[in-house]
DRENDO-1510 file (C-alpha; in Angstrom, 1 decimal, always signed):
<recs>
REC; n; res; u; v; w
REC; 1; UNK; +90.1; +98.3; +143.0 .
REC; 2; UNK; +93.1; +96.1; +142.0 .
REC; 3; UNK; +96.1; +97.7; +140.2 .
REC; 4; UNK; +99.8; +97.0; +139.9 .
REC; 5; UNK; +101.9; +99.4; +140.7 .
REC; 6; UNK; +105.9; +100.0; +140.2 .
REC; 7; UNK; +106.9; +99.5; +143.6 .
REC; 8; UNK; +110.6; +99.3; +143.0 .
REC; 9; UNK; +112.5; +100.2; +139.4 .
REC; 10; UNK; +114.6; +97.5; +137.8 .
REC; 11; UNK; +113.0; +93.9; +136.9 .
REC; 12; UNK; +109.5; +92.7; +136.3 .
REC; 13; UNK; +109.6; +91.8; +139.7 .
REC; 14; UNK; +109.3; +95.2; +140.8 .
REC; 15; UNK; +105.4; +95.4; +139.2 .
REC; 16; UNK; +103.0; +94.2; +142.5 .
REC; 17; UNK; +99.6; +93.9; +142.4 .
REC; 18; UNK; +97.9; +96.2; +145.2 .
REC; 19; UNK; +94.5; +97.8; +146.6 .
REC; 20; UNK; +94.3; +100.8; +145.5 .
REC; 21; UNK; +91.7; +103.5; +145.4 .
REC; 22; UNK; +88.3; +103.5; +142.8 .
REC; 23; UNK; +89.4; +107.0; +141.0 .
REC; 24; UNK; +86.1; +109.0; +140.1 .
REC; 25; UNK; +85.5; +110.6; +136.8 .
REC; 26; UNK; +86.6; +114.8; +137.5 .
REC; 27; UNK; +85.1; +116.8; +135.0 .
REC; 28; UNK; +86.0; +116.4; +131.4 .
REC; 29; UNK; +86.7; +112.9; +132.3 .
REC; 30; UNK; +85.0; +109.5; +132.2 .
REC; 31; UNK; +85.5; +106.4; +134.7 .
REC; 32; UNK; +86.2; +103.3; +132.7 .
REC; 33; UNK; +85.1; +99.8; +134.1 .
REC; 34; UNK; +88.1; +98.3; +132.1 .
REC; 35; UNK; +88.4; +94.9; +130.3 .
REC; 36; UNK; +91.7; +95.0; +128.5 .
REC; 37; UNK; +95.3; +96.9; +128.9 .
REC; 38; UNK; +97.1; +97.5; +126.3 .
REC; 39; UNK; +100.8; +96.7; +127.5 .
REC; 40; UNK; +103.7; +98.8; +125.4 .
REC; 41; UNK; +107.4; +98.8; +125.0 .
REC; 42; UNK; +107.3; +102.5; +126.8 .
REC; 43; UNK; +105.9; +100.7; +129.8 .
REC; 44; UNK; +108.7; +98.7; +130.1 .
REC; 45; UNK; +111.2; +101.5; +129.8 .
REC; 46; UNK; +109.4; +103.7; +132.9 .
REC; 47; UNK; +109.6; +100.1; +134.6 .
REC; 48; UNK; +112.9; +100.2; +134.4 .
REC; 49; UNK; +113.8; +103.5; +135.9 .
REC; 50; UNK; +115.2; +104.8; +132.6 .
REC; 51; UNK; +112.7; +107.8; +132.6 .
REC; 52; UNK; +113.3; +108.9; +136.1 .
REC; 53; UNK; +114.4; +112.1; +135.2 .
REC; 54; UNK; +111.0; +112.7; +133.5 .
REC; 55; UNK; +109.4; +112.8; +136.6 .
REC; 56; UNK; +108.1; +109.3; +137.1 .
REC; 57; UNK; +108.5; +107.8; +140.7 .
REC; 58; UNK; +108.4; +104.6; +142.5 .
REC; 59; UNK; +104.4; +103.7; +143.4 .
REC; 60; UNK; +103.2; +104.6; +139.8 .
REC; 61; UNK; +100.0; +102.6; +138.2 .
REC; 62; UNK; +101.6; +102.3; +134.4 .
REC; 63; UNK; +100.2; +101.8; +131.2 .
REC; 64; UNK; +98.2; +104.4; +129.3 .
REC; 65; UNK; +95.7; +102.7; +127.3 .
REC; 66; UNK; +92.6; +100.5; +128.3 .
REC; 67; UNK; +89.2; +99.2; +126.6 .
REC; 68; UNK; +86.5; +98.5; +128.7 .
REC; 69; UNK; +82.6; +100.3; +129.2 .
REC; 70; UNK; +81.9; +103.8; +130.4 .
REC; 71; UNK; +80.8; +103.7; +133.9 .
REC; 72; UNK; +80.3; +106.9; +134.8 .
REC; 73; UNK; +81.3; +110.4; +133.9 .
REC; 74; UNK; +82.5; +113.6; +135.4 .
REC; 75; UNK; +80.3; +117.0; +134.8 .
REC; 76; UNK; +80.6; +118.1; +131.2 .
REC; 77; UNK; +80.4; +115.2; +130.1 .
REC; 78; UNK; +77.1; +113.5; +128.0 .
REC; 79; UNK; +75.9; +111.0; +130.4 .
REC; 80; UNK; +74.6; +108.9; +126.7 .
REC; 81; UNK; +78.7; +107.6; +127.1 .
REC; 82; UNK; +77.7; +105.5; +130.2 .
REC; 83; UNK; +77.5; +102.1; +129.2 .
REC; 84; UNK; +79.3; +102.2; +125.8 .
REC; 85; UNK; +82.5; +100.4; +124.7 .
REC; 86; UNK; +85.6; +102.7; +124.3 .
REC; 87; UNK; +89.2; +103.0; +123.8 .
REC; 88; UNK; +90.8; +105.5; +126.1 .
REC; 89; UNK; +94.1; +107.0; +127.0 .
REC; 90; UNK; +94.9; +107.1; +130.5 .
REC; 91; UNK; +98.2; +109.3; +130.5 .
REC; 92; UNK; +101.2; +108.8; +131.2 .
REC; 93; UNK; +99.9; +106.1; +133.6 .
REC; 94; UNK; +96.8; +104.6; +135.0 .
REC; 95; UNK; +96.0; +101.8; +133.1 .
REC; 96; UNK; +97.2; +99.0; +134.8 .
REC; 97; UNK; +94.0; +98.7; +137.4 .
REC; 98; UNK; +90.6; +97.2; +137.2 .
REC; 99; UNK; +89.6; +101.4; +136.6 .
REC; 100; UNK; +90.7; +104.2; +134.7 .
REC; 101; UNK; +89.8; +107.9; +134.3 .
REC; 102; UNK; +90.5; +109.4; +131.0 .
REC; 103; UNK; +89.2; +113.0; +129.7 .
REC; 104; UNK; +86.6; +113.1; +127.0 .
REC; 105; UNK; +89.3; +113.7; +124.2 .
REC; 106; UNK; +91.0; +111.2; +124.8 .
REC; 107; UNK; +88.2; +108.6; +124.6 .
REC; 108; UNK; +87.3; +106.8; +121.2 .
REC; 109; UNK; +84.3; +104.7; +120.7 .
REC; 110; UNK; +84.6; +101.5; +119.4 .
REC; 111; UNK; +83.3; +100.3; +116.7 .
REC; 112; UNK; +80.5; +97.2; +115.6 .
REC; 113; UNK; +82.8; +93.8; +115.7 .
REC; 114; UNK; +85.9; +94.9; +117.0 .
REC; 115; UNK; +87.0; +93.1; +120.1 .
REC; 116; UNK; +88.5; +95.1; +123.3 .
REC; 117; UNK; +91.7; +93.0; +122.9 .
REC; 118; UNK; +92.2; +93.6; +119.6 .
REC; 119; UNK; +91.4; +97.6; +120.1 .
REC; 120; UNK; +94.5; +98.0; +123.0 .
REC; 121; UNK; +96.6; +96.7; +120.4 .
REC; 122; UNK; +96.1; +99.1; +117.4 .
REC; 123; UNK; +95.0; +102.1; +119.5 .
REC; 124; UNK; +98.1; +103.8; +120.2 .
REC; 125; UNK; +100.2; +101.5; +118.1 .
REC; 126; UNK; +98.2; +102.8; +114.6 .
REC; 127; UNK; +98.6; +106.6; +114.7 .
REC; 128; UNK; +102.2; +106.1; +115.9 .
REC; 129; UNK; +103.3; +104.2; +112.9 .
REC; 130; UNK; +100.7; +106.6; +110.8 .
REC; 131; UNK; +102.3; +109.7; +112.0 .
REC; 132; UNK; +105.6; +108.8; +112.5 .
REC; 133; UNK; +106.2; +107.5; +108.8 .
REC; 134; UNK; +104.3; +110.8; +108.0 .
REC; 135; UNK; +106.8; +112.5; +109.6 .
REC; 136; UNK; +109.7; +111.0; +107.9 .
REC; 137; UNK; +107.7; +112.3; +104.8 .
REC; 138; UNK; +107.8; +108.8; +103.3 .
REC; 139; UNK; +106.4; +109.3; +99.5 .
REC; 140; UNK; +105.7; +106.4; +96.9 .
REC; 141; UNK; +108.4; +104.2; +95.6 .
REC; 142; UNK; +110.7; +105.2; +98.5 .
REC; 143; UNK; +112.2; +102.3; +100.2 .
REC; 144; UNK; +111.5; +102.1; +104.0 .
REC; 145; UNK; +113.6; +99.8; +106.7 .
REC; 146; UNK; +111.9; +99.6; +110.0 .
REC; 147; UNK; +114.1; +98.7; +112.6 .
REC; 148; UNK; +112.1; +96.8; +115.2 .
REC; 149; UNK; +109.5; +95.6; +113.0 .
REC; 150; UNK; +108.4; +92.7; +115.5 .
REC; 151; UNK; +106.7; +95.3; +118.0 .
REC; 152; UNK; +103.1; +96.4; +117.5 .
REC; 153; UNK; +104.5; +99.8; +116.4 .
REC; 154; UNK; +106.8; +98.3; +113.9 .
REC; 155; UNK; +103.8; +95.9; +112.4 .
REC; 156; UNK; +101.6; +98.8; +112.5 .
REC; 157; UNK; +104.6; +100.7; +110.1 .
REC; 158; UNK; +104.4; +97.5; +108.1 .
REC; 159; UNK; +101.1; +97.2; +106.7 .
REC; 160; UNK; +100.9; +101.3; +106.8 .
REC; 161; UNK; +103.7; +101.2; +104.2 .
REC; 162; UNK; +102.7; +98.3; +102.3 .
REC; 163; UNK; +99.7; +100.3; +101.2 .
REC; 164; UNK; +102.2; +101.2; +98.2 .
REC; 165; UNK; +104.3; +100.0; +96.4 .
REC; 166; UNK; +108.0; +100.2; +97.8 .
REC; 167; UNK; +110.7; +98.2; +99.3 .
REC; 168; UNK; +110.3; +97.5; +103.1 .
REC; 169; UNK; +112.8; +95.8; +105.2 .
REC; 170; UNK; +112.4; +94.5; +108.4 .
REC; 171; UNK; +115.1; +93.7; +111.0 .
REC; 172; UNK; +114.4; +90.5; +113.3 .
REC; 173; UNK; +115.9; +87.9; +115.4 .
REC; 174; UNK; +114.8; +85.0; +113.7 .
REC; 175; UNK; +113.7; +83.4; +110.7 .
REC; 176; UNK; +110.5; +82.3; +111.6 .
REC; 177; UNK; +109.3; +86.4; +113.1 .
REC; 178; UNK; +110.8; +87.2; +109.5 .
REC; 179; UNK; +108.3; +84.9; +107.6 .
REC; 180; UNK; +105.2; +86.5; +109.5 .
REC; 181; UNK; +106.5; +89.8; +108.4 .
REC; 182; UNK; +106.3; +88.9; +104.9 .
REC; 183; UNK; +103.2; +87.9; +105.4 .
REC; 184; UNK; +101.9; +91.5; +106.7 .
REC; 185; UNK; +103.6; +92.9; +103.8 .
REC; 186; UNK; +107.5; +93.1; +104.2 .
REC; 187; UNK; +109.6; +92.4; +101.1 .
REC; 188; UNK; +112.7; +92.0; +102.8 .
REC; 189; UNK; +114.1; +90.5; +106.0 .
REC; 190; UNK; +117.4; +91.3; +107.6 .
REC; 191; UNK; +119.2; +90.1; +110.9 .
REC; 192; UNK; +118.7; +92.7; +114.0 .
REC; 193; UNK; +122.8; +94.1; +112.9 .
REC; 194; UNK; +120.3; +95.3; +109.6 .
REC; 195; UNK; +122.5; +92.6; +107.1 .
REC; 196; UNK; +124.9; +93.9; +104.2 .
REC; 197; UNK; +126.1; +97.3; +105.1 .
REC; 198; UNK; +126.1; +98.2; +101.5 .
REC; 199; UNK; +122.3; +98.7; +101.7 .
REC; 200; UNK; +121.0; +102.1; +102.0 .
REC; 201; UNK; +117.3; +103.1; +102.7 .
REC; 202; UNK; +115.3; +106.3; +102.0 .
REC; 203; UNK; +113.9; +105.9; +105.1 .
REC; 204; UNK; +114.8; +104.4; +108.5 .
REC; 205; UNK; +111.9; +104.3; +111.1 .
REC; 206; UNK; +113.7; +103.0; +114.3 .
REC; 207; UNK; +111.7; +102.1; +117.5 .
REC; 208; UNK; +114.8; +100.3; +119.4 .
REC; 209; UNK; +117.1; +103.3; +120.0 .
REC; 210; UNK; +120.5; +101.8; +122.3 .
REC; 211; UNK; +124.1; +102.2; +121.3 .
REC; 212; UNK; +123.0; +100.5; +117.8 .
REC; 213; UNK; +121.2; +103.3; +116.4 .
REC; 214; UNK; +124.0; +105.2; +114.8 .
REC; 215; UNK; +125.1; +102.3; +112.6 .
REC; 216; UNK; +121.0; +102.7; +111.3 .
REC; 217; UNK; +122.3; +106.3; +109.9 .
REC; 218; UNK; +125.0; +104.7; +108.0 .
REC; 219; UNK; +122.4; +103.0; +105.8 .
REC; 220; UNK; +120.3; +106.5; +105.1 .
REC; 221; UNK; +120.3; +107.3; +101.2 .
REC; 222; UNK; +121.6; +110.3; +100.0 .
REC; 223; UNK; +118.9; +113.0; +101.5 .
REC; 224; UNK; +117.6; +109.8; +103.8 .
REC; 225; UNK; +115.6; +110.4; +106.7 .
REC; 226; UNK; +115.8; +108.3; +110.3 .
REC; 227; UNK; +113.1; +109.1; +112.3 .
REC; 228; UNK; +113.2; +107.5; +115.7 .
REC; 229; UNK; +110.0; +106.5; +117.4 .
REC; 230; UNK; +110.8; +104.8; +120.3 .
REC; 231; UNK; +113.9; +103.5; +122.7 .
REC; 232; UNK; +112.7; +100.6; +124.1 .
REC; 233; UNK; +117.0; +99.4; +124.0 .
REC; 234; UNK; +117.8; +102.8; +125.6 .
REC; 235; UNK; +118.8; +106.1; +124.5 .
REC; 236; UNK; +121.4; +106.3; +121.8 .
REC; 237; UNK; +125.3; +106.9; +123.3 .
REC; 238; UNK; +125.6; +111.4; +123.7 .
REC; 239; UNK; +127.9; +111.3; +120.3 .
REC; 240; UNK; +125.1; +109.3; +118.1 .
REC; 241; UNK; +125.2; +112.3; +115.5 .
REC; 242; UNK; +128.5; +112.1; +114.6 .
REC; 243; UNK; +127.6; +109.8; +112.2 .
REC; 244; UNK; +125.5; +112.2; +110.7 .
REC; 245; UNK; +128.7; +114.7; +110.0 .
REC; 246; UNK; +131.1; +111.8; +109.2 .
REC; 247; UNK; +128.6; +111.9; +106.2 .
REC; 248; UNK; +128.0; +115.5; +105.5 .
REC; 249; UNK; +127.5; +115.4; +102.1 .
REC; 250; UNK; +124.9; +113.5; +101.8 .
REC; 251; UNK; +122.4; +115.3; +103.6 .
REC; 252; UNK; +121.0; +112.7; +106.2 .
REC; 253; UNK; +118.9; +114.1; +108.7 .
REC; 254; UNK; +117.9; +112.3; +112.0 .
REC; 255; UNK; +114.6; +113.2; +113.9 .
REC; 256; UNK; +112.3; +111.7; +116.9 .
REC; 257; UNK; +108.5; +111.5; +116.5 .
REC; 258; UNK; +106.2; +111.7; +119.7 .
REC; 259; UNK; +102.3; +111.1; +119.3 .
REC; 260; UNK; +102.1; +113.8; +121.8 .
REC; 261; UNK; +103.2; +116.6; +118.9 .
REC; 262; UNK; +100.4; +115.7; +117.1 .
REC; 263; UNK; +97.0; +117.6; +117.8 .
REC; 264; UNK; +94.0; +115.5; +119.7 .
REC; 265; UNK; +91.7; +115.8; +116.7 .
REC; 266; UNK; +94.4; +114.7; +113.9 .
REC; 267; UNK; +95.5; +111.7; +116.5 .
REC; 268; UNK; +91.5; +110.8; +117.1 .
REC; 269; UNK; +90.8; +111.0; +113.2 .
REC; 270; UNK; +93.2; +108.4; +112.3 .
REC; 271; UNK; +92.7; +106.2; +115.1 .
REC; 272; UNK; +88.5; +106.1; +114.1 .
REC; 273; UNK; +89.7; +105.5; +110.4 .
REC; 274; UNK; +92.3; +102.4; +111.7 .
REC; 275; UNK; +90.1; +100.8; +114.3 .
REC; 276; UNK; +87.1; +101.0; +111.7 .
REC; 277; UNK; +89.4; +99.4; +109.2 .
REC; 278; UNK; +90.5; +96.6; +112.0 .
REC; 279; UNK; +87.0; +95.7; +112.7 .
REC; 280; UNK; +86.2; +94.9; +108.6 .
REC; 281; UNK; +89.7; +92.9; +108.7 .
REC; 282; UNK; +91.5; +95.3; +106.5 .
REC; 283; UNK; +93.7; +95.9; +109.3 .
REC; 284; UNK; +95.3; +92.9; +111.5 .
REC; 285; UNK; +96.0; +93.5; +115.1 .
REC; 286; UNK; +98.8; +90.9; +116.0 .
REC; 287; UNK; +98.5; +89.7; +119.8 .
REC; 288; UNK; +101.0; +87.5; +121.5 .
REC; 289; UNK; +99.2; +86.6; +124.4 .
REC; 290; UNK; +96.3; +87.7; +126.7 .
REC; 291; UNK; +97.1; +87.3; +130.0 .
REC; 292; UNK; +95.3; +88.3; +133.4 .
REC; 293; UNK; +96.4; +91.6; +135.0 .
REC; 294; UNK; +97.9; +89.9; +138.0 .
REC; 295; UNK; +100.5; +88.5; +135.5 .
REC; 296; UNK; +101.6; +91.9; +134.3 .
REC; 297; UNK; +105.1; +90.9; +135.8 .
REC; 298; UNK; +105.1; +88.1; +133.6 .
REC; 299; UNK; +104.4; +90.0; +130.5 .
REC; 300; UNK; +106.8; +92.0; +131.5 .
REC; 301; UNK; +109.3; +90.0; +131.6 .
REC; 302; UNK; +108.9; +88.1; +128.0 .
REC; 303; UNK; +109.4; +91.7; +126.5 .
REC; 304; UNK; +112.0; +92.2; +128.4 .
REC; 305; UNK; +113.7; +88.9; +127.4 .
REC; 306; UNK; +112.8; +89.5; +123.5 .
REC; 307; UNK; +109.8; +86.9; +123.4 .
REC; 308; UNK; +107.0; +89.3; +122.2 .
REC; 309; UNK; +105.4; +89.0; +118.4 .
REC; 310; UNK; +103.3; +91.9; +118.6 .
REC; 311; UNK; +101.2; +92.5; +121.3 .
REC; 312; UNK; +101.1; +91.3; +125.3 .
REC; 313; UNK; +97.5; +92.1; +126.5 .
REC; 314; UNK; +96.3; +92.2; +130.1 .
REC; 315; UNK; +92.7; +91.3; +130.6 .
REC; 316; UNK; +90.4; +92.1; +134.0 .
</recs>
């Protein structure tokens, strides 16, 4: 099969397309004939070589999720999947290649009208902005600012929270990013430094991390949550909680959210519930581009150089 593979951390130019072995469906698992790859800001940061100490090596296939047809699957698995259309979750890598392998829980079939593209772009992207805002324990009326509103986890947070009534900011780099926003439901727009300082928000749902993130605790509430969900800018500097103590008193508390703390069943609920609500056009999955997967360098890079409104999708 084709793939691209990491061959050397650092730029986009270290993704190369390669030969690679077909994989075969093991049990519990299901070979994917795979039509779209859903490219995410953690892909970028295993790219880089900022995970390294997580295990990940030089020669990986990355990207975890892919929509495409069943075609085959391992023993224990119903042989009535072959053929059908599915969203799947490769792993911690995987997905980008002309075939996947994902295990049966992981696997969620798509429904009537809803395009593979658009299906890679709310599949992991929904139930992290679900679960993460549930996390922060954001109730009704509470005001929300989502730092990094412009990804497909941040846009996901957006018309999530905009179900209710409240206040939701939205930090971006321009204008024009800030206008489409609004239009998904923000009420408020503020540079990417998060505007007046004086502002303070109930909750902060962060998804850029970097040395920025402690001056996002300075604009908690009194008993304000920051919950950080992603740190596609980096980790935070070793000292980030200080800012927490400078403020004792007020009771701000700082926590990270990771999809993988949240059981397969929960995860797989909301997901059928989001993609459902996609396909009748309740839901709107933003794409930036579809590009072939021999460009995956390419999408690569216009993340890496701030480009991206939404979602970069690789098609096969």
């Amino acid at each position: 099969m084709k793939a691209v593979h990491i061959e050397k951390f650092g730029d986009p130019s270290g993704l190369v397309v390669i030969d690679a072995p077909r994989p075969s469906a093991a049990p519990g698992q299901l070979l994917i004939a795979v039509e779209t790859i859903g490219v995410g800001g953690v892909d970028a940061v295993i790219r880089r070589g900022t995970l390294g100490s997580y295990g990940f090596r030089e020669g990986l296939i990355p990207g975890s999720e892919v929509a495409g047809r069943v075609e085959a699957v391992g023993d224990g698995v119903d042989a009535s999947w072959v053929g059908r259309s599915v969203w799947a979750f490769t792993g911690v890598g995987g997905a980008y290649a002309t075939h996947a392998v994902a295990r049966l829980e992981d696997i969620t079939a798509l429904p009537e009208g809803l395009s593979p593209v658009d299906a890679v772009t709310l599949g992991s992207s929904g139930p992290v902005a679900h679960f993460a805002l549930a996390h922060a324990r954001l109730a009704e009326g509470e005001s929300l600012l989502i730092r990094g509103a412009a990804g497909s986890i941040g846009i996901m947070a957006v018309q999530l929270a905009a179900l209710a009534p409240r206040t939701i900011a939205v930090t971006t780099s321009s204008p024009e990013r800030g206008s489409r926003l609004q239009s998904l439901g923000a009420t408020t727009v503020l540079d990417r430094s998060g505007g007046d300082a004086s502002l303070e928000f109930d909750v902060v749902l962060d998804i850029v991390g970097g040395p920025g993130l402690p001056s996002f605790l300075d604009r908690l509430a009194g008993n304000g949550r920051l919950v950080s969900a992603g740190v596609v800018g980096g980790f935070p500097p070793d000292d980030f909680g200080m800012a927490l103590f400078r403020a004792y008193q007020r009771s701000r508390s700082f926590a990270t959210f990771s999809l993988d703390s949240v059981p397969v069943g929960a995860r797989n609920g909301v997901r059928e519930t989001q993609l459902e609500s996609a396909a009748r056009g309740e839901l709107k999955a933003v794409v930036h581009d579809v590009l072939p997967l021999a460009d995956a360098a390419e999408a690569h890079r216009r993340m890496d150089a701030g480009e991206v409104f939404g979602r970069i999708v690789l098609t096969v």
